[in-house]
N, C-alpha and C positions, 0 to 999 in steps of 0.2 A: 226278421225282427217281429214282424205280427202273432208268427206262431210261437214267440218266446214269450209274448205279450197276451199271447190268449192265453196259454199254459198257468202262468202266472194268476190271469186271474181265476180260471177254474179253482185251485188251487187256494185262493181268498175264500172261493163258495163254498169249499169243504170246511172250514172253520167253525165253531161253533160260531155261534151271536154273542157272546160275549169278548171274545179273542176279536171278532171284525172290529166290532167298536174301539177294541184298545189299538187293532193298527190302523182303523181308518183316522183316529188321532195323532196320528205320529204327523209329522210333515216332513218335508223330502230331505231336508238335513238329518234328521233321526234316521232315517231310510239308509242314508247313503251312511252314516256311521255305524248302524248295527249291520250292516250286510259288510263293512271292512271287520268289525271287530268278529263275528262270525267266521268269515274266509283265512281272518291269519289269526285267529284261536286270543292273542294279547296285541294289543293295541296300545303305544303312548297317546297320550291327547292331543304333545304335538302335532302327532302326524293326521288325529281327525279335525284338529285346527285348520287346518291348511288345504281343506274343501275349494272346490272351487262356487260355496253359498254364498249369498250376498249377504248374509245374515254379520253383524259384528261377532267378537271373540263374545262378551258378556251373553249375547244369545244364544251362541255355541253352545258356553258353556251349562245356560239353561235349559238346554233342549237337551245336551248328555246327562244333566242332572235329573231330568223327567223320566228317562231311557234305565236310569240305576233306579229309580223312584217306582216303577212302571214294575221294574222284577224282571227284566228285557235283556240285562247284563250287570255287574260286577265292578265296581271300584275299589283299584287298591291303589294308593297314592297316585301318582300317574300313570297309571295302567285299568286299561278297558279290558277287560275277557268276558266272556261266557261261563255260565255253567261246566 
């Protein structure tokens, strides 16, 4: 897990300076929906609903709304995608 963990962040270090600041703003809910909506290409909300965050749905929802806002991902009625 360390060496997935170090990887990773090397990988932060190669980012410009302005790409760090937009994902060291995300918070781990953001994280953990653009790394699903990423891995399976469309995503329902339901299914990034149902996080195991402690955040409420209204927060959810604000934080996927920041994620579309940010240019990060793609909303089309209840569907998450990528690029």
């Amino acid at each position: 897990m360390e060496k997935e963990f170090l990887k990773v962040l090397k990988e932060i270090d190669k980012l410009p300076s302005l790409d760090k600041k937009i994902f060291h703003k995300l918070n781990t809910f953001q994280l953990e929906a653009l790394s699903k909506i990423v891995l399976k290409k469309k995503v329902k909300s339901s299914s990034l609903l149902n996080s195991q965050s402690t955040l409420s749905k209204a927060q959810k929802y604000r934080c996927l709304k920041e994620l579309v806002n940010k240019g990060l991902c793609k909303k089309k009625h209840n569907l998450f995608y990528t690029f």
